[in-house]
C-alpha positions in Angstrom: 37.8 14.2 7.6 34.0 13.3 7.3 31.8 15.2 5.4 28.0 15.0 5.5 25.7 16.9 2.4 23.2 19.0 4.3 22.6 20.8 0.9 18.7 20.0 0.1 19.3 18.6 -2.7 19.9 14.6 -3.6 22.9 14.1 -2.4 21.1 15.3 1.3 22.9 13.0 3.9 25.6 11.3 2.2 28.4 10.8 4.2 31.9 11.0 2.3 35.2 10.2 4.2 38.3 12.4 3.2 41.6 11.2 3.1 45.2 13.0 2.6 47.2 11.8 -0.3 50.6 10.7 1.4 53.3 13.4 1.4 55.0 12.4 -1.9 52.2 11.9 -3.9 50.9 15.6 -2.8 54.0 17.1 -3.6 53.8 15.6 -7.3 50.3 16.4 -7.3 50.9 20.2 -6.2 54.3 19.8 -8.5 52.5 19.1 -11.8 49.9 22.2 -10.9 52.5 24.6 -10.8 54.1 23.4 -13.9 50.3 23.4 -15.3 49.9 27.2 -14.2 53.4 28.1 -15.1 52.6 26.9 -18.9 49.4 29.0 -18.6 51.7 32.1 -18.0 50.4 32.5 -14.2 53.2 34.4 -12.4 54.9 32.3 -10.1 56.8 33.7 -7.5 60.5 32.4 -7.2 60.1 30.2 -4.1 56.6 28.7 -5.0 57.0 24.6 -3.8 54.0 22.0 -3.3 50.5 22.4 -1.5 52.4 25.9 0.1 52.8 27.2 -2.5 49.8 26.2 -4.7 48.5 27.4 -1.1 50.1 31.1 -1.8 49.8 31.4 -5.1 45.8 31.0 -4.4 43.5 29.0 -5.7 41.9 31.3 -8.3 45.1 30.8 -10.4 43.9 27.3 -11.3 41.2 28.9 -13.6 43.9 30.1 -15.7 45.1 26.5 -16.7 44.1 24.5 -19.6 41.7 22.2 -18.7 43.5 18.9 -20.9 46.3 20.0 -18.2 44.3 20.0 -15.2 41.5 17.3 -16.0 43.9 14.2 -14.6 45.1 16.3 -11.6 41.1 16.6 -10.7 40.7 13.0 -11.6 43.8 11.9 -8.7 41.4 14.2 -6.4 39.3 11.3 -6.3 41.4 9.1 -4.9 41.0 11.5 -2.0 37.1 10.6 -1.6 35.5 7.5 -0.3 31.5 7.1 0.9 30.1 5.9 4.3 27.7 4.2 2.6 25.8 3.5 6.0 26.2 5.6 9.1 25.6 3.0 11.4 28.8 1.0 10.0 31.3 4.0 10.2 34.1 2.0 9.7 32.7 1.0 6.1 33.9 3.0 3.9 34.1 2.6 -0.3 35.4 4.2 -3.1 33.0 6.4 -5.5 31.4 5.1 -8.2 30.1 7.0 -10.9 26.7 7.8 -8.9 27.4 8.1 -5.7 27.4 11.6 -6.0 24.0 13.1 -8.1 24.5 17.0 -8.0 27.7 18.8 -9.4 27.9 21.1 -6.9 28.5 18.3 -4.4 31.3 17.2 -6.4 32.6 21.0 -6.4 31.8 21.2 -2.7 34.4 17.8 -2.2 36.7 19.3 -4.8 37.2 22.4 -2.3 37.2 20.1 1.2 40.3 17.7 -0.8 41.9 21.0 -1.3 41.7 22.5 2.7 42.3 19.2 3.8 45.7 19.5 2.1 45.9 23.4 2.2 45.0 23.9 5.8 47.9 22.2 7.5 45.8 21.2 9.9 45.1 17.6 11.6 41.3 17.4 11.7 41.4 13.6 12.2 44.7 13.2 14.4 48.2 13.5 13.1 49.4 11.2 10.5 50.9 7.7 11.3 52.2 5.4 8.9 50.4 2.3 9.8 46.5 2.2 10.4 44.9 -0.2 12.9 41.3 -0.6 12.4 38.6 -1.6 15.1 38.3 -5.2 16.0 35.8 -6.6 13.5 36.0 -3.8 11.3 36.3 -3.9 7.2 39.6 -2.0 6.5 39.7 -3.2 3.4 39.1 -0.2 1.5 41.6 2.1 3.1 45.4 2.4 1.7 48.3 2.3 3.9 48.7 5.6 6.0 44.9 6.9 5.9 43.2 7.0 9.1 40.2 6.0 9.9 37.1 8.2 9.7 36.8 11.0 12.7 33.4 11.7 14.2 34.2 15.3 13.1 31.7 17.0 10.7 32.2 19.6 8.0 29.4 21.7 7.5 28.9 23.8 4.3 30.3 27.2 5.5 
């Protein structure tokens, strides 16, 4: 999924490039936030299992956890997030460094896209194949095995 910053605000015009985490890193992912928000005594109901049921559960729960438990998990969200550092190269695409991203609530703005992305069950850039074939020519370099290449699609801040 590609997201463009139409806040007014530095970060105006950065393109970012979301990518699912493959299926069984999501479930650990979603996994180790239950078990986060079951050690913060959230109530759990019996048949609560990955993104679905971090999904039901909804997200407000996650303010209950401690953050020491939930600072790596948001760390990993990263992985999610690369940066079209020039539109006219789309297939270019990098992974963050420390600023690429000047306002926080860009980075909570991200935070929230990584999470529908997963939540959603939705395909906004094409179902998921397990091998990725870039455009002739193109630097595919920075992609992992299984992530697709960036859509055309924008996400606007709703």
């Amino acid at each position: 999924m590609t997201v463009v910053i139409d806040d007014d605000n530095r970060d105006k015009g950065k393109t970012f490039v979301l990518t699912e985490m493959p299926a069984a890193q999501a479930e650990k992912w979603a996994l180790r936030i239950i078990s986060a928000m079951a050690r913060a005594g959230v109530e759990l109901p019996e048949d609560v299992q990955g993104m679905a049921g971090i999904a039901a559960i909804g997200l407000h729960a996650l303010s209950n956890i401690n953050f020491y438990d939930v600072e790596p998990l948001l760390d990993e969200m990263w992985q999610c997030v690369q940066i079209m550092p020039d539109t006219r190269h789309p297939s270019i695409v990098r992974p963050l460094v420390d600023n690429d991203i000047e306002e926080v609530q860009t980075r909570l703005r991200l935070r929230k896209d990584v999470l529908e992305l997963h939540l959603s069950f939705s395909t906004p850039v094409g179902p998921s194949t397990s091998e990725t074939t870039a455009p002739a020519g193109s630097d595919n370099t920075s992609m992992s095995p299984g992530q697709s290449a960036p859509s055309s699609h924008r996400a606007r801040r709703r």
